[in-house]
N, C-alpha and C positions, 0 to 999 in steps of 0.2 A: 164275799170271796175275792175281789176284783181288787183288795187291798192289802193280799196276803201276799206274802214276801216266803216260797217256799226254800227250805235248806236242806239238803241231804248232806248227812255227817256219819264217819266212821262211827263216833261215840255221841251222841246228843249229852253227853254230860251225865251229873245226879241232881236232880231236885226232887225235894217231898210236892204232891200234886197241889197241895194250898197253893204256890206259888208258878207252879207247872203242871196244867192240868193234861192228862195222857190218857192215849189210848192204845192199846195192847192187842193186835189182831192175828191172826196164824190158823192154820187148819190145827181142831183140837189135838192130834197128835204130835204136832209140833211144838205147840204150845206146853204140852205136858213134858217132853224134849228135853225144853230151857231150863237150868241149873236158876235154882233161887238168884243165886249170887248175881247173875248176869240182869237181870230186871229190877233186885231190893233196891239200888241207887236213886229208881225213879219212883219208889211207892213208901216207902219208909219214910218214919214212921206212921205215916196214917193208917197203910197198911200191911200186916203181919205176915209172914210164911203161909200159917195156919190158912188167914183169910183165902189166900192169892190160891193153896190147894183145895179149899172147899168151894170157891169161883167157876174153878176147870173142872171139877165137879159135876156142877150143875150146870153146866153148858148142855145143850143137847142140839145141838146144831141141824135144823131141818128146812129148808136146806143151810139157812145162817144161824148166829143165835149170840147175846152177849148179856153179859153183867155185870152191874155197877160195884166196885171195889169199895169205894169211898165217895158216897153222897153222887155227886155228878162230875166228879173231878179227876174222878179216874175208872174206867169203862176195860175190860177184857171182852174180847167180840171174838166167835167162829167162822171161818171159814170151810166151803163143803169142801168133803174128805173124796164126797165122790166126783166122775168127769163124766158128763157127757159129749155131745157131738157140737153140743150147743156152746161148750163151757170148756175153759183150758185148764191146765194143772194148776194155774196160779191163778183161778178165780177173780179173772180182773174186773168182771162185771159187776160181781159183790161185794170187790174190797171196796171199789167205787160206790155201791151204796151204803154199805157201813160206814167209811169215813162221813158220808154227807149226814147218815142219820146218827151216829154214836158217837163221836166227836168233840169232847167238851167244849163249851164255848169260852172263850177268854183272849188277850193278846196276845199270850205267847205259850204255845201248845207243842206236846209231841206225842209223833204219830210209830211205836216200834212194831215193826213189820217183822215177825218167826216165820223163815221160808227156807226153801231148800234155790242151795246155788242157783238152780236153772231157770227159777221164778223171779230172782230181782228184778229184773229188765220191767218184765213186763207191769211189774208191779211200782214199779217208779210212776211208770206211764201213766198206770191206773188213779194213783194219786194226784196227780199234776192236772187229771182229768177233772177231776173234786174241785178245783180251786180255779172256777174262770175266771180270766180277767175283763171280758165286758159286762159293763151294766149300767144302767142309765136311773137306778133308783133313786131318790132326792138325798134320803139319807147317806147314801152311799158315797154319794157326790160332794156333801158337805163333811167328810168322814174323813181328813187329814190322817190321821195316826197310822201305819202301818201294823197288820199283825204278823206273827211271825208263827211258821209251823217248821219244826222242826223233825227231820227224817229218818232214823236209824231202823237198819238191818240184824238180824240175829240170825245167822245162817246155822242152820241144824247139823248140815251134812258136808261139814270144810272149815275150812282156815277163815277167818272174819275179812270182809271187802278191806280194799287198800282205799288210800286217795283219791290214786288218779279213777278206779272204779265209778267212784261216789262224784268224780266230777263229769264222766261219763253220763251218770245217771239225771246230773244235775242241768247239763247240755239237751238230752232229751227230755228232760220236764219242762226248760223252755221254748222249745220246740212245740211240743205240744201244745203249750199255753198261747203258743202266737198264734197257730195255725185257727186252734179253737175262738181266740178273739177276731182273726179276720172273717173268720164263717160268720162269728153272731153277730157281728157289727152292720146293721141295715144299709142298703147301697145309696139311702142318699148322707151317710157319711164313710163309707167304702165303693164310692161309684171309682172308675178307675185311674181318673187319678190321685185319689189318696190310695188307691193298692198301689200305685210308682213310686211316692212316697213313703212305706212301707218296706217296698224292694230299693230304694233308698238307702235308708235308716240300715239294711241289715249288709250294705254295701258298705255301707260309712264305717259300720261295726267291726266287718273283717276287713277291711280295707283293700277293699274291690267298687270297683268305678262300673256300674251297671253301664250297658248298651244298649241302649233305648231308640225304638224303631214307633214312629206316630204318626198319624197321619199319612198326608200325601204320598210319604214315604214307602211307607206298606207298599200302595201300589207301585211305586216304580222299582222295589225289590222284590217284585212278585209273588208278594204275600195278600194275593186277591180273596182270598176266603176270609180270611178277621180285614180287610178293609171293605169288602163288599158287605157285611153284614152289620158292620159296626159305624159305615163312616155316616150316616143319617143319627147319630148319638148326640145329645148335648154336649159329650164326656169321651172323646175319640178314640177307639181301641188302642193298643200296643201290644208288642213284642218286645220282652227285657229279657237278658240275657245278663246274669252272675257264673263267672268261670273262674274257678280255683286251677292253675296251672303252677305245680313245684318244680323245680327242677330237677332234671332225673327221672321225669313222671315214664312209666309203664306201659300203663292203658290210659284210656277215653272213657269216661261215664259222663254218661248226657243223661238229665232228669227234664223231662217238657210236663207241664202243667196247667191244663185250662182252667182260667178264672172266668167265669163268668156272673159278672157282679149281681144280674139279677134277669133270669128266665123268662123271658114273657110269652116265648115258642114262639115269636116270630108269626111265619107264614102262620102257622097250625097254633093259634093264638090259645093260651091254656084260658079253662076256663076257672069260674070263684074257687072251686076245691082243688083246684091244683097249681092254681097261683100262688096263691100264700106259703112260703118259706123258701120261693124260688131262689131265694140270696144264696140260700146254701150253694149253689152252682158252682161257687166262687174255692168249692172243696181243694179241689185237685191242686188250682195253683198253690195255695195256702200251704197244705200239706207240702211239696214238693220247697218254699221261702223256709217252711220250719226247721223241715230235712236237712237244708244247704247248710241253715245256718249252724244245726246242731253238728252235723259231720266236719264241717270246716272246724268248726272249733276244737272236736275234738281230735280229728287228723292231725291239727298241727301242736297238738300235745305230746305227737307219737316222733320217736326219732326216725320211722319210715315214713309209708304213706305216700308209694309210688305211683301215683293215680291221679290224674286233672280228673276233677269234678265241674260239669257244667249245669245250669239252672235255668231253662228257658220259660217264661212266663208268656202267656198271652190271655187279653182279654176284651171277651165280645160278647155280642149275643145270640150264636149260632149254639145248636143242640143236635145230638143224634144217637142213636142206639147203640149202646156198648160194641152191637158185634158189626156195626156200618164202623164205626169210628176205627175199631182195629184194621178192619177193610181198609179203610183209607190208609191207615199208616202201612201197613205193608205195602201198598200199590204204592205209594211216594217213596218210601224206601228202595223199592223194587225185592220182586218175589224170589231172585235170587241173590239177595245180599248176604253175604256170608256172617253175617253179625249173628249178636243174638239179641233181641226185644220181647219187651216185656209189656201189654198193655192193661191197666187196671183203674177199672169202673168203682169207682169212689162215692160213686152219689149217695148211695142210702147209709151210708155207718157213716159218714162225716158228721151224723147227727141223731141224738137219740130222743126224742120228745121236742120240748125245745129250744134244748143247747146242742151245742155243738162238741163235737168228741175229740178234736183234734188227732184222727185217724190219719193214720199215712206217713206219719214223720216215725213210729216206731218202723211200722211194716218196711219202711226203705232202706233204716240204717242198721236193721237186722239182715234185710236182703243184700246189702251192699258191705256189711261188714268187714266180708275176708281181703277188702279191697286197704285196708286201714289192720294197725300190728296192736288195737286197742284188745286189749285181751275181753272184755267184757263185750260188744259187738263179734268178735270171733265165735263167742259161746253160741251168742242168739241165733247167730246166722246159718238157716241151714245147711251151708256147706260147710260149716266150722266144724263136725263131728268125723272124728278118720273113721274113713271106711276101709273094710278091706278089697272093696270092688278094683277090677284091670280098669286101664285108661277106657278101652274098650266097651266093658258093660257101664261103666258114667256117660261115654256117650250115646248109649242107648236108653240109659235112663232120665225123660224128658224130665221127672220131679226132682232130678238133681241136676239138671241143665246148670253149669258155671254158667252166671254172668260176669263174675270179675273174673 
C-alpha cells in the first residue's frame, strides 16, 4: 500500500475491468439508486445490465456483504444500511475494511463510492485510511513502480461533486496519509528530529519558514516543562511553530499538538504490556502537521479565507491524563479568558490494531471549516447547517459553541 499513488476524480474515466480492475461499494439502496448508464462505462463488456442487477440481488449485507461481477476483477460490496452509536451514516469503518479485503489487486484500480452528499468527506478519509504509506517490508522496498487507485463519487441525492470538491477531498486524503505514516513510523527513525524534518518539508511545501525553539532555548523562553522532561534525550525536545497569516485575516486559530516520539512514563516507568506501541504518543502532533497542511492548501484555493491559522508542535516525554492536561491548559490560559478552547484526547483512535488511522486531521478541518468559504468543509462542519436558533439560545448551546 505504501506505493500507491491515490486520485480522486470527478469522472475516473471508462474502462472494461480486464485492463481496470474495480470496485463498486454503497449501502444496498443506494446502490440500487444508480442508473445503469452511470457505472456501464466501467464494467462493459465483461459485465451486463442483467449481471450487475442480479449482483445487488444477492447482496444481503449483515452487517457488510459483496460479490464478484467478473472473476476477481471486478467486486460490488454492501454497506450497512443500519447506524448505530458505534457507527456513522457513512460507514467508514467498513468501507475501510471492504477496500482492504474486496479490492482487486492490480496497478491501476478504481474504487466508485454510491453515497449521499453528506457521506463523501468522510469517506474520502476512510479510503486514504486503506492505503498507508509506511512499511518496511523487503518486497515493498525493492518495489519501484507506482500503483495507482483511482477515486470517483456517485452522489444519489444532488448535482455530482465539482473540482475544486474532489481537490478538497484529495488535500484530506493526504493529510491523513502523513499523519498516519508519522504515527507508524518507529522512533528510532521518527525520534524528533526527523519529526522537525517532517515539519520542514511541509514548511518548504506551503512556503512557510517553521520557528524552531531547542534546546537551551526552551529554558530561557520559559518553556520549562518540554525542556525539563526532555533535555536528558539523546534527541532534544522542541517547539515548532507553522503560521499561515493572509492578509485581511479575521480571527486567530491556534492548533497545539503533543508529539511525543515514544512513551516510556518517565517517573511511573510503563511496564512490558504497556510499553509496546508507546510511539503512537507522537498522535496528536501528527494529526494537527496533517490538518495544517491539508487546510492551508485548501484555504488558499478559496478566494476568502479570512483566518491566520497557526500549528504549534512540541516534542518530549512527559504524559498525563486527558482531564490534568485540560487542567493545565485552562490554568495557563487563565480561567477567565474570554476565548473559546477546545481540548481533545487523541491517544486511543490514532490507531487501530496495528496501524495507524490517521485520526484528527478530518475531525479538525471539519471543526474549523466555517473558518474557510470551501463549500465541502462548510458541509461537514457542525456549524455549517442554518439553524433557526436567536444569537442567544447558540450561546447557550455548549454543542454548538462557534469556534471560528
Amino acid at each position: 500500500m505504501a506505493n500507491v499513488v491515490l486520485e480522486f476524480k470527478v469522472s475516473a474515466g471508462d474502462s472494461e475491468p480486464q485492463s481496470r480492475p474495480v470496485l463498486i461499494l454503497g449501502q444496498q439502496n443506494h446502490l440500487q439508486d444508480v442508473c445503469w448508464s452511470q457505472i456501464k462505462g466501467k464494467l462493459q463488456p465483461a459485465v451486463s445490465k442483467e449481471t450487475w442487477k442480479a449482483a445487488l440481488g444477492a447482496l444481503n449485507p449483515n452487517p457488510t456483504d459483496s460479490c464478484p461481477l467478473y472473476l476477481n476483477q471486478a467486486v460490488v460490496a454492501a454497506l450497512p444500511s443500519r447506524v448505530s452509536r458505534h457507527n456513522s451514516p457513512a460507514s467508514a469503518h467498513f468501507l475501510f475494511r471492504l477496500i482492504r479485503s474486496c479490492l482487486p489487486g492490480g496497478n491501476n484500480r478504481c474504487i466508485v463510492v454510491v453515497c449521499e452528499r453528506s457521506d463523501v468527506f468522510a469517506s474520502a478519509c476512510a479510503i486514504a485510511r486503506a492505503f498507508p504509506l509506511f512499511t518496511r517490508r523487503s518486497a515493498a522496498s525493492r518495489r519501484t513502480e507506482k500503483k495507482h487507485v483511482t477515486v470517483e463519487f456517485v452522489v444519489v441525492d444532488g448535482s455530482p461533486l465539482e473540482d475544486a470538491e474532489m481537490g478538497c477531498l484529495s488535500n484530506a486524503a493526504d493529510g491523513v496519509r502523513l499523519a498516519a505514516r508519522i504515527v507508524d513510523t518507529p522512533c528510532n527513525e521518527m525520534n524528533t528530529d526527523h519529526f522537525l524534518d517532517e515539519i520542514k518539508a511541509v514548511g518548504s511545501d506551503l512556503g512557510i519558514t517553521p520557528v524552531i525553539i531547542r534546546g537551551e532555548e526552551l529554558k530561557q523562553r520559559g518553556f520549562g516543562g518540554i525542556y525539563g522532561v526532555g533535555k536528558a534525550a539523546e534527541h532534544p525536545p522542541a517547539l515548532a511553530v507553522l503560521s499561515h497569516t493572509p492578509d485581511g485575516a479575521t480571527q486567530n486559530i491556534a492548533w497545539v499538538g503533543k508529539g511525543i516520539v515514544y512513551d516510556t512514563g518517565g517517573l511511573s516507568i510503563k511496564g512490558k504490556t504497556t510499553m509496546p506501541g508507546m510511539k503512537r504518543d507522537c498522535g496528536g502532533a501528527a494529526a494537527i502537521l496533517g490538518a495544517f497542511k491539508a487546510t492551508i492548501k485548501q484555504v488558499r484555493q478559496q478566494p476568502g479565507g479570512k483566518s491566520e491559522f497557526g500549528g504549534c508542535f512540541f516534542q518530549d516525554r512527559e504524559n498525563a491524563q486527558s482531564s490534568c492536561a485540560g487542567l493545565f491548559i485552562g490554568s495557563h490560559l487563565g480561567f477567565d479568558w474570554p476565548g473559546v478552547w477546545v481540548h481533545v484526547d487523541i491517544a486511543s483512535p490514532v490507531h487501530a490494531g496495528e496501524r495507524a488511522t490517521g485520526f484528527g486531521v478530518a475531525l479538525l478541518m471539519a471543526l474549523f471549516g466555517q473558518a474557510s468559504d470551501d463549500s465541502m468543509l462548510n458541509q461537514v462542519s457542525p456549524l455549517g447547517a442554518p439553524s433557526n436558533k436567536s444569537e442567544g439560545q447558540m450561546e447557550r448551546d455548549c454543542k454548538r459553541r462557534r469556534l471560528v
